[in-house]
N, C-alpha and C positions, 0 to 999 in steps of 0.2 A: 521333305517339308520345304514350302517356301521361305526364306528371309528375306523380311522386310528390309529394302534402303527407300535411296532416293528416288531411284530407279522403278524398284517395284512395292508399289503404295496400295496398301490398303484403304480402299474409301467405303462409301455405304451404299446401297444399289441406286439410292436418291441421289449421291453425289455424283456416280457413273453416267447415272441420266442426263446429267444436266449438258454435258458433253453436244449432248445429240440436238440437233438445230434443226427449224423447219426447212425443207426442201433437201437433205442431206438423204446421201446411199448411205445404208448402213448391210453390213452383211453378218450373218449371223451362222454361226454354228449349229450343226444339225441334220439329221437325215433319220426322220420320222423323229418322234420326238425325241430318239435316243441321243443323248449328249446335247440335245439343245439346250440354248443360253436359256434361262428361271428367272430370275431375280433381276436383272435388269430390265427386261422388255417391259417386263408388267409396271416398275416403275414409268421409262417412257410413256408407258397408256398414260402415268396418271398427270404425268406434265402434257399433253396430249390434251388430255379435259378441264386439266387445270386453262393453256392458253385458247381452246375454246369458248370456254366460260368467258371468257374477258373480249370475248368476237374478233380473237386472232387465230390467223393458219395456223398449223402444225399437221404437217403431213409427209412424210417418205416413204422413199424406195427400199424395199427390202426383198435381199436375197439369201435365200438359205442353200447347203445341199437339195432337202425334197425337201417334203412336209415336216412340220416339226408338231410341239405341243400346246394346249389350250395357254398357257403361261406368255406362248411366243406372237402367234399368228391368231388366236382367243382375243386376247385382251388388247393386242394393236386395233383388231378390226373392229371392237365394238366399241372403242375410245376415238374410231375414224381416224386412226394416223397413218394409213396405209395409202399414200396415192397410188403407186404400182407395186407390182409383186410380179416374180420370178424365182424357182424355173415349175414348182409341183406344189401343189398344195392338198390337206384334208381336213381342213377344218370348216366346220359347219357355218361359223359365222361367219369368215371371209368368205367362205363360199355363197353367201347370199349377199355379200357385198360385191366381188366378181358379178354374181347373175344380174342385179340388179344394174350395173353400169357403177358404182359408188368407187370403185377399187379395178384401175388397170393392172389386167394379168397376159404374159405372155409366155406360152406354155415352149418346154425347151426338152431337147433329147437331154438326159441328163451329164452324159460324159463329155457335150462339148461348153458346159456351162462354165470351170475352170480355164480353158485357153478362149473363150469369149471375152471372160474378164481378160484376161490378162491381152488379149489383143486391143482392147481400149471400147469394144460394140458396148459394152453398158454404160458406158461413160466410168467418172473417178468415184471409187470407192472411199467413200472419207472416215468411215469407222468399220472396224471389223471387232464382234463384241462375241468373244468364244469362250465353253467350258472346257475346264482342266482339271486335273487331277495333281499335276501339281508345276511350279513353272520355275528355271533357277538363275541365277544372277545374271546369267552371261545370257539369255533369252531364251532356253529350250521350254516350249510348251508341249508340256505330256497332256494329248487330250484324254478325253473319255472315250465312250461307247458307242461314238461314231467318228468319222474322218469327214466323207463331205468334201465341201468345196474349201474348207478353213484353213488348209495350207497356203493356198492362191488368196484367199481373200486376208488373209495376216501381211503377205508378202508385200500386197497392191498396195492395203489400205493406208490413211495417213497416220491415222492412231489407232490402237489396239486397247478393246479392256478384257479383262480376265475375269470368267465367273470360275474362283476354286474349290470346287462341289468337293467337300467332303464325306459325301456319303460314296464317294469313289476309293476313296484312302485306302482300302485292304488291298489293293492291287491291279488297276489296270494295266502297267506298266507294262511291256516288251507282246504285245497283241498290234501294236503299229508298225505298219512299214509306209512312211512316208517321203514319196519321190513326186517332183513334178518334172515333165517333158520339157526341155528348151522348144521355142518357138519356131519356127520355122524360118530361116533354111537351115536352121543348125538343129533340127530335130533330128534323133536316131533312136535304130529300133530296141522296143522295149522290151529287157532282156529277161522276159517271163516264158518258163519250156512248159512248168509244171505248177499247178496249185499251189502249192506251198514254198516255190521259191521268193527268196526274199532280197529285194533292190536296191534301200533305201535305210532311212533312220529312225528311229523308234518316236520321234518327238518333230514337231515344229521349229526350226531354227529361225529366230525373228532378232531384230536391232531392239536392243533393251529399250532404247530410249524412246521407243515407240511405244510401249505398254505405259499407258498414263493411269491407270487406276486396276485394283487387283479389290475385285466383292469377294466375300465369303460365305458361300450359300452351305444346307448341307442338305439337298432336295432331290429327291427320287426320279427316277425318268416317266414321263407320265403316258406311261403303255397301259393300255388295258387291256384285259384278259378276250383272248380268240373266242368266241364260240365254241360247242363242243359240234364235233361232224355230226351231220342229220344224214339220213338217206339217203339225198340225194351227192352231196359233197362226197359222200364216202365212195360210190358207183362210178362219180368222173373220177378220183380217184384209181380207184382201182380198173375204171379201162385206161387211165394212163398206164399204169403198172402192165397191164397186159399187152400193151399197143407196144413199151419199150422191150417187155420179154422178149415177142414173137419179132421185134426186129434182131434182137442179139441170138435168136433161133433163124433167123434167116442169114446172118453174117454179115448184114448191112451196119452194125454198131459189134463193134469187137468186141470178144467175150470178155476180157477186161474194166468193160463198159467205161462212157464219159463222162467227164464233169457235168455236174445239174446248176442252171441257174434256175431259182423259180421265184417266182412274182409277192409279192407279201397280200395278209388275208386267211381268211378261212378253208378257200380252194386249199389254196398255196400247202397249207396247212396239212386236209387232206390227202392231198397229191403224194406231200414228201412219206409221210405216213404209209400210206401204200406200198411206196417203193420200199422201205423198211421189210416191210411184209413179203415182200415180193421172193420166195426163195431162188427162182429165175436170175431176179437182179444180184450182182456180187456189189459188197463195199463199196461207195463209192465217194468220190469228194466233190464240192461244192467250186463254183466259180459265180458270183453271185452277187447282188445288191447288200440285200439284208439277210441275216442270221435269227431266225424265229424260234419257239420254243419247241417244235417238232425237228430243227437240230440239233439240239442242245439232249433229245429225248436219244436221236437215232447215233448221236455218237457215245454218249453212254451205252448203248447195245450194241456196239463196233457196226455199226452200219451205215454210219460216214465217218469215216478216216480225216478227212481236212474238211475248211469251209475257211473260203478268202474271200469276203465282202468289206463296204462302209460304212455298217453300221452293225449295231449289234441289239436287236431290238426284239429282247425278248422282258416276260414279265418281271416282277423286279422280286420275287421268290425265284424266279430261276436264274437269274443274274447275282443275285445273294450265293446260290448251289457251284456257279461257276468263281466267284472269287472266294468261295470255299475249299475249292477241289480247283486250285486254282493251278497246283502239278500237273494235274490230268490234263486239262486246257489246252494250256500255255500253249502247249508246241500241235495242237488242232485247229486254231482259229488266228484270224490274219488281216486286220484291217487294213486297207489301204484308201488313198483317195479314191474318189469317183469317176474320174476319169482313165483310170488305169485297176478298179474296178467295174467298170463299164465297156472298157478301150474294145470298138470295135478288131482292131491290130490282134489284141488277144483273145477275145472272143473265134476269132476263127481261126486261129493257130490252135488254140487247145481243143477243139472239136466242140464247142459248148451246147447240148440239148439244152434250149430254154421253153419254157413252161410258162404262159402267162395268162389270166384272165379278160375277156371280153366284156364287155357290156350289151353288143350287135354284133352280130357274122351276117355276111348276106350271102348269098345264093353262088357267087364267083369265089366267096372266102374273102372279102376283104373285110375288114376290122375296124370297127369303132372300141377306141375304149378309153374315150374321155367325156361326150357328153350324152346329155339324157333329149331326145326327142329332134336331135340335132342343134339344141342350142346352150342350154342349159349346162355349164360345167360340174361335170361330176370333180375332178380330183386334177389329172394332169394324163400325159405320156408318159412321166417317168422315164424308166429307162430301157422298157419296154423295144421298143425301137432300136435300141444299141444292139441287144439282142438279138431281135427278132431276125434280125434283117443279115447277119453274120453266122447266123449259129449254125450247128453241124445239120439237124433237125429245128425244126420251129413249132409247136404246137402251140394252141390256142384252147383255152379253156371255157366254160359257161356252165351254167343249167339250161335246159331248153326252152324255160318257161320261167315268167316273173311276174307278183303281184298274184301269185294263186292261177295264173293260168290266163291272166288279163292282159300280159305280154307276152308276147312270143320272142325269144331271143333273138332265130332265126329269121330274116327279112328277108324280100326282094332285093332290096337296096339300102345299105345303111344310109342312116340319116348325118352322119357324120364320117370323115374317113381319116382313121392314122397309122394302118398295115393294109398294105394293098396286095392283092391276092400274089403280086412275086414274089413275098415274102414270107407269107403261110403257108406254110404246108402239110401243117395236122390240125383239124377242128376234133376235138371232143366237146360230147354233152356227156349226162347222164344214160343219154337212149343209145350213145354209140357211137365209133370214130368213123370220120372221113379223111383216107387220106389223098389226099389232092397232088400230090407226088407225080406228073409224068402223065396228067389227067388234062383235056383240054373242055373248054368252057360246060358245054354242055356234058360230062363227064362227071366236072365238079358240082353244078348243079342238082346232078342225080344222085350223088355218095352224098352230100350234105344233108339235101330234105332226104332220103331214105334211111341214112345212120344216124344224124341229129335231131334233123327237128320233132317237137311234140307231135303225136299223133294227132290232136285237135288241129293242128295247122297244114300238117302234109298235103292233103286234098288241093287246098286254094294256093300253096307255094307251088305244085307241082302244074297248076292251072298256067300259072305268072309266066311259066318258060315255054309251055309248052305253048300258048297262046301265038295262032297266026301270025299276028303283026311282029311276033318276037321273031322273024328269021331275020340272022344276021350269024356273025361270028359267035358275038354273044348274045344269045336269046333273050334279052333283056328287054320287056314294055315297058317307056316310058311314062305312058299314061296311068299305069299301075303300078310305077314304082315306090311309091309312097299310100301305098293303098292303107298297109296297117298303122301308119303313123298315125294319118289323116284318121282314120277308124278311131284310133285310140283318142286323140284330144277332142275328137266329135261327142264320143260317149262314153270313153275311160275300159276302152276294149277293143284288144284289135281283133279277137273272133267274130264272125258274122252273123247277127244274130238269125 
């Protein structure tokens, strides 16, 4: 429990507001919505509309872990208090604030978001406003159900407020290991062999004197429930499962098998599912972002052993089952920050297969998977990139088709690029994997449109490369590179009619 002093003050989420000044960085705790700050931000909105009303600014910087909940990144963007934003976002209405121009976003690998701060590239963090579970005299903040960037952003910022969620009370405790890296030239290497070794402290160490206010929320993490697998989610699944089999039959992935990072989502979902099933695959543990409800499913059936991510974001009935059975747990799951749940460093010491979704694949394998049409931001990079670009294996996920068959996943040419074919090296659809492994241009182009893309499309994909004017290294026509995009915003389809 907390005790109240001098020190650390109880105020009301309105008095915590008041803190926050226009033109101010504030950072905030969170990585998807889990553990994000509740109760303060949505105040902010309302001073926000309140000095609008009056035909005065009120607009800042705000930076979280990832994405957080309607509460955080909701109610800032539709109060317009948001001038910029970093480093991921998914929420609806900032996201048409971003599209629109109304709201600057600058999209970031996620694990170098922490030593950016703290190198001084965002400029001064003047609040950092975090949830906790519980916080004690001398400064230790026990957070909640994510890590994030809130170690670094407590450390940097001027003042710190405390949201103390107690609908976390039954126990989050001893699920953190929090460490951050010295700076360079006094950085050294991080002393992670194995999933579940552990570095650090279970809490945030911060100057008491810096926490100027302590809210008392007692407010649920605002996750909402996955989808259930349709047919086609459950097929890319299960040819990941096949694709990781025949590699641990071929002796390329040691029969011991590797830690899995995979992508958050319904795929995601999917994917881990499969591998559960998979009698091929042995137990395996996790090296990873986030913690979803198809973990929480596959290590109750001993079919992951560990999972060490930043977040813990699953529904708040399965987060009730885990601080119920909170012995079973305890010693399976392993939060740490982002940066050293991300740290390229250990992504490739541990051998990490990552798993992540697409939005575009084009014909070479390179990877769009942040915006829609080439402009329009869907979400962010995430952490996608930390991964991709280090892992033992790299795959790339999708369906081959979207909007009912009005998109083709599969392109000439993305219309946007954040994984470039040196760093992919397995596309799955539903129709089949390409592996792109030891394959040169024209190679990849033909395992792609032959194993991926939708049948409606193969024909005029297979036209794109093989086409005259395409001789070169890579068979690629410029004039037809953008054929389906151009198709689709002409008349809402990139099939021919």
């Amino acid at each position: 429990m907390i005790t109240t002093s001098t020190n650390l003050k109880e105020v009301s989420a309105e008095k915590a507001a008041s803190y926050i000044k226009d033109k101010m960085t504030v950072g905030f705790s969170g990585f998807t919505p889990a553990g994000a700050a509740k109760a303060i931000p949505k105040a902010i909105a309302r001073i926000a509309e309140k000095e609008h009303a009056k035909g005065k600014p009120f607009k800042i910087g705000v930076i979280t872990g990832a994405s957080t909940g309607d509460s955080l990144d909701g109610e800032l963007a539709r109060a317009h208090a948001i001038d910029w934003r970093t480093p991921y976002q998914s929420d609806k209405s900032l996201r048409k604030a971003i599209n629109k121009g109304e709201t600057r976003f600058f999209d970031m690998h996620l694990s170098v978001l922490p030593q950016n701060i703290r190198y001084g590239f965002l400029g001064k963090i003047d609040v950092a406003i975090v949830e906790a579970s519980k916080v004690s005299e001398d400064g230790k903040i026990y957070l909640t159900t994510s890590v994030g960037c809130s170690p670094t952003l407590c450390r940097v910022a001027d003042k710190i407020l405390v949201e103390i969620n107690d609908f976390h009370k039954t126990g989050i405790e001893g699920l953190h290991d929090i460490y951050e890296p010295l700076d360079p030239p006094h950085r050294q290497p991080i002393n992670i062999a194995r999933c579940s070794d552990r570095i650090g402290t279970e809490y945030v160490q911060v100057d008491p004197k810096k926490i100027v206010g302590i809210v008392r929320t007692n407010i649920p993490d605002e996750i909402g429930a996955f989808k259930a697998p349709d047919k086609t989610t459950l097929k890319i699944g299960e040819n990941v499962a096949n694709f990781l089999a025949e590699e641990i039959a071929a002796g390329r992935i040691p029969e011991s098998f590797l830690p899995i990072q995979s992508g958050v989502g319904n795929i995601a979902n999917a994917v881990l599912g499969a591998l559960g099933k998979n009698k091929a695959i042995p137990p395996f543990e996790m090296f990873s972002e986030v913690i979803q409800d198809s973990v929480i499913e596959l290590m109750k059936s001993g079919d992951i052993r560990f999972a060490s991510a930043t977040s813990l974001t699953v529904e708040n009935c399965v987060l009730r089952e885990v601080y119920d059975n909170y012995n079973f747990f305890k010693d399976k799951i392993l939060l740490r920050p982002q940066e050293i749940s991300n740290n390229p460093e250990l992504v490739r010491r541990l051998g990490i297969i990552s798993i992540n979704t697409a939005i575009e694949i084009d014909l070479q394998g390179n990877v769009n998977s942040t915006h829609v049409m080439g402009k329009d931001l869907m979400n962010g990079i995430g952490g996608s990139g930390d991964f991709t670009r280090n892992a033992f294996i790299s795959i790339f996920t999708c369906p081959s088709i979207a909007k009912s068959g009005a998109i083709s996943t599969i392109v000439p040419m993305v219309s946007h690029l954040d994984h470039s074919e040196h760093s992919v090296q397995v596309v799955i659809t539903e129709q089949g994997i390409a592996d792109l492994r030891g394959k040169d241009p024209l190679e990849r182009a033909n395992a792609i449109v032959h194993n991926c893309a939708h049948p409606d499309y193969r024909e005029e994909l297979r036209k794109i490369f093989s086409n005259t004017e395409s001789a070169g290294h890579i068979q690629q026509s410029l004039s037809h590179a953008f054929d389906f995009h151009n198709r689709f915003i002409k008349s809402g389809n990139m099939q021919v009619e």
